[in-house]
Phi, psi and omega in degrees: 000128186244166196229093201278133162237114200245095167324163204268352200270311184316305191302328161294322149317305182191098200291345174281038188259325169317329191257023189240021179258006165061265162233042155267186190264094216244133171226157199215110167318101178319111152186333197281299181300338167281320137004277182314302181333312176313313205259018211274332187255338202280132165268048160256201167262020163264318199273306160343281221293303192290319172294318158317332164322275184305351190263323196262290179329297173341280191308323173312340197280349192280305198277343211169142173315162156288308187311312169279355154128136156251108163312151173235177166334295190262062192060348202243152183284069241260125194230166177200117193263141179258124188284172165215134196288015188260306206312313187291003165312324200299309245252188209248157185316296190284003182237007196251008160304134180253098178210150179327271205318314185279337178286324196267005175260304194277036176242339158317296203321297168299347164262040093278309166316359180242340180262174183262188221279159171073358194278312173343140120230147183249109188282148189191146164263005196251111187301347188265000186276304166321307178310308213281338206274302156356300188277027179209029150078029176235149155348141162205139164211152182262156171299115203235027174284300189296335181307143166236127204279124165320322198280347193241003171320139181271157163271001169080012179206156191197141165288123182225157173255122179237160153318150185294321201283029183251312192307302182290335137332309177299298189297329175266052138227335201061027166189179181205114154292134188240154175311147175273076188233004186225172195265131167336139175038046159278148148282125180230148169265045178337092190239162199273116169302354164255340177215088197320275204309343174280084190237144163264169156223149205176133179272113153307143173244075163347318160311310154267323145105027178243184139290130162230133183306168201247142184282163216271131181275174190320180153274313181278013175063166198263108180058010163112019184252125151247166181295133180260025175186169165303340198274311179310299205300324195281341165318275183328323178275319169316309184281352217240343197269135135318309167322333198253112215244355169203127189228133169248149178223112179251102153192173214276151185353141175023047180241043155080340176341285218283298184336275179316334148348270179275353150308311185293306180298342170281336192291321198266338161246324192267330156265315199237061149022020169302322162240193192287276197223142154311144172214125167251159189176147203195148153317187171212094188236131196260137188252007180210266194260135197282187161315298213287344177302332201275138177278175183064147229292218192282298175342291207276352180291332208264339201291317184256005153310311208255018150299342157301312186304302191314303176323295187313307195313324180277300173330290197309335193273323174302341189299187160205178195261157179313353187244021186074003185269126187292160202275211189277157189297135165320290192324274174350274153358303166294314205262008170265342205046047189253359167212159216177112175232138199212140149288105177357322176309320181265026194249352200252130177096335196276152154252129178256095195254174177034046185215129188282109157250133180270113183265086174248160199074043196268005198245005157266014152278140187280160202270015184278302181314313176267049048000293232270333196285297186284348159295336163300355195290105159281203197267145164079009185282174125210146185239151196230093204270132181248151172164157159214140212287011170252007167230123172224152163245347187266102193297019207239330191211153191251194185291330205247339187229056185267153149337290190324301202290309194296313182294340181285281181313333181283331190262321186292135216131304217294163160302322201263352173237174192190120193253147154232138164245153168257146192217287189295132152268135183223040172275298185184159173323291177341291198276345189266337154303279209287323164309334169262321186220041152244000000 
């Protein structure tokens, strides 16, 4: 039986985190809850979460003392442990500042010194809390429920060697039956094992249980964009299909996410009126000077978050049409409502019905968040989470434990979803230089 001590960071993180210790023993300092207490009025999504904290504790009291232990559902046990100024004697000189972080470490020190050895562990998201817990000869570990290792991340593709007459089959019948061995709307490659360069490419159909061609883009490209590499064509077919009601993009600078995004979402409201409206959307996470420094009103404060997206947006406006013609103006575009880019901060509570949205920067969301994001999805939506789990701004989830990442694995299989990563950058020599070896 092991004895779980759950830092305030954890609890912020993921208010269901109490039930995930499966019939051990979970404890939460006080010290935790006076914390918690702090973000409790914040309308973000810490404050939410602390309120849900305090709404599930609440309810223990009904059932059971805290101090003295609340069953839980799932066999395991729940405490709210009481600091004591003796306890920080426990702890090493330089760690006896009567502060949050040294009381919730030193009420761990003490229940492993009272429990038995090795039963302790201290769960924490704050890697320097882990260090500090670590040196002074205790467990630390970070919440690893929620985790996905990036390097084992699935890629939405796969390679096979068939036979020539299976490659030439595909192109004449359009289609080839496969063993159901592969995950709905995987890209699969088909190469002749005799010969590499004679290969098909083609999106599993889980239904039929086939290869099917990836459907085809214009002669004139989606908004003047066409694909530069294979991974974009199985993109391009993920975005471009209806059927397929939430597609994740995963890769690293300037291997095209957002472009194809929104060229596929435009193509899709604004010619062929499939959805309402575009809705773009991105966190708002500061990599220098926070919002409230930036002068002018919410509009010009918001400008320079959601300017990359404005940047894809323009590119794409520079294209023209088969007759030589530009395509429509941005402003045009907005003031007709056929597109609408907003910070994520205003997505909570809306119902989104019949709209492609595009969720970029998604790997700076917890996966709490992106659960809370795609339930807003009404009949007829569809969403497109963009992003890469090696640039985060966000200091609460890492490469392993992001929203972006846990929905790609948690999903992938479903009929209805279709994940691709991107590897080749095709922004510039330049930039595909520095994605690699800076």
């Amino acid at each position: 039986m092991k004895t779980y001590v759950l830092d305030t960071n954890v609890l912020l993180h993921d208010p269901q985190a109490i039930y995930k210790f499966q019939d051990n023993t979970v404890i939460v300092p006080l010290t935790v809850f006076e914390e918690i207490d702090r973000f409790k009025k914040e309308q973000s999504e810490t404050g939410r979460n602390a309120r849900q904290i305090s709404r599930e504790i609440d309810g223990f009291r009904k059932r059971a003392k805290l101090v003295d232990g609340v069953q839980l559902d799932n066999g395991g046990t729940f405490k709210v442990a009481i600091y004591s100024e003796e306890f920080l004697l426990k702890l090493p000189p330089e760690l006896r500042v009567d502060q949050g972080d040294n009381r919730i470490l030193a009420v761990a020190k003490d229940l492993q010194e009272t429990l038995p050895e090795g039963s302790v562990i201290f769960i924490t998201k704050d890697i320097n809390l882990r260090i500090k817990a670590d040196t002074i000869g205790m467990i630390a570990e970070d919440y690893q429920n929620d985790k996905i290792s990036v390097d084992d991340l699935y890629t939405g593709t796969i390679q096979m060697q068939v036979g020539r007459e299976a490659v030439d089959k595909f192109y004449e019948e359009g289609a080839l039956d496969l063993e159901n061995e592969f995950n709905a709307n995987q890209g699969i490659t088909l190469i002749d094992e005799t010969n590499p360069s004679h290969s098909a490419i083609g999106r599993y159909n889980a239904l039929k249980q086939q290869l099917l061609p990836l459907l085809r883009v214009p002669k004139d490209g989606v908004w003047g964009i066409h694909p530069r590499n294979r991974e974009q064509q199985f993109a391009f077919d993920l975005l471009l299909n209806d059927d397929i009601q939430l597609v994740s993009l995963v890769g690293k600078a300037g291997t095209g996410k957002t472009l194809l995004a929104i060229a596929a979402g435009l193509l899709k409201t604004a010619d062929e009126s499939v959805y309402s409206r575009l809705l773009v959307s991105r966190p708002v996470f500061p990599m220098g000077r926070d919002l409230g420094f930036l002068p002018g009103d919410v509009e010009e404060k918001l400008a320079p978050w959601m300017q990359p997206i404005f940047d894809n947006v323009e590119l794409l406006l520079t294209s023209v049409d088969e007759g030589g013609k530009r395509k429509r103006g941005y402003r045009e575009l907005l003031d007709l409502g056929l597109m609408e880019i907003e910070p994520l901060t205003y997505i909570r509570g809306r119902s989104i019905p019949r709209q492609y949205m595009i969720v970029d920067e998604a790997q700076n969301l917890t996966p709490h968040e992106i659960k809370t994001i795609i339930t807003r999805a009404g009949e007829g939506t569809k969403i497109v989470l963009t992003g890469d789990p090696y640039q985060i701004d966000n200091p609460y989830v890492d490469s392993a434990s992001n929203g972006l990442t846990y929905a790609v694995e948690r999903l992938k299989g479903q009929e209805i979803a279709g994940h691709m990563t991107l590897t080749k950058g095709e922004r510039s020599s330049l930039a595909e230089l520095a994605a690699n070896l800076l």
